[in-house]
C-alpha positions in Angstrom: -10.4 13.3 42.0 -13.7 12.0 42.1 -14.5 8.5 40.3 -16.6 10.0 37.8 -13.5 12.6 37.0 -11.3 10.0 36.7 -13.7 8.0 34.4 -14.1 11.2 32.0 -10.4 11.3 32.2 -9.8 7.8 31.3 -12.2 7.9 28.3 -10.6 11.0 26.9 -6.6 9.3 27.2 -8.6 6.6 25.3 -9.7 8.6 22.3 -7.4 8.3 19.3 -6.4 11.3 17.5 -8.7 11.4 13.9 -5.1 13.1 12.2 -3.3 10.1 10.3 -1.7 10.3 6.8 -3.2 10.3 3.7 -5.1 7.3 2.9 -3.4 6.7 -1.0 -7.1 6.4 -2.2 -8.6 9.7 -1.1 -4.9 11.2 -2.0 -2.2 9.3 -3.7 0.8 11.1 -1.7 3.7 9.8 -4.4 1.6 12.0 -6.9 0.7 15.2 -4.6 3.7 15.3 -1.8 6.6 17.4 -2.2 8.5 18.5 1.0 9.1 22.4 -0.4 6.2 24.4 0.7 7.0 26.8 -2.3 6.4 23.9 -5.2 3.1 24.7 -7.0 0.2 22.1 -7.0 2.0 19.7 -5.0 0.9 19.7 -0.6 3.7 19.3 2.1 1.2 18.2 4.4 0.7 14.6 4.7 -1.6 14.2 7.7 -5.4 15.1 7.9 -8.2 14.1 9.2 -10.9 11.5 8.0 -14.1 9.8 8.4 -14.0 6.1 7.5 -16.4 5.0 5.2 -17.3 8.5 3.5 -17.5 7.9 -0.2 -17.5 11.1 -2.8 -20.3 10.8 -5.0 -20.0 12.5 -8.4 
């Protein structure tokens, strides 16, 4: 492997994944999450992906 393969490589290992759970003030999970796919207006999802900073404007 060249040097300048290894380096890409090394930079992608380093990259964190954007997926983490819900932060509580985009969505409040104690409010939203229920395990059962099947239980209307609740998610069973509790990971996503977000950008830091992004504010909702109304």
């Amino acid at each position: 492997m060249s040097s300048k393969q290894g380096k890409k490589c090394r930079k992608l290992k380093a990259i964190k994944s954007p997926f983490r759970q819900f932060p509580d003030q985009r969505l409040p999970l104690s409010e939203y999450y229920d395990p059962d796919p099947a239980t209307p207006d609740k998610t069973y999802g509790t990971r996503g992906a977000f950008i830091d900073g992004f504010q909702f404007f109304s």
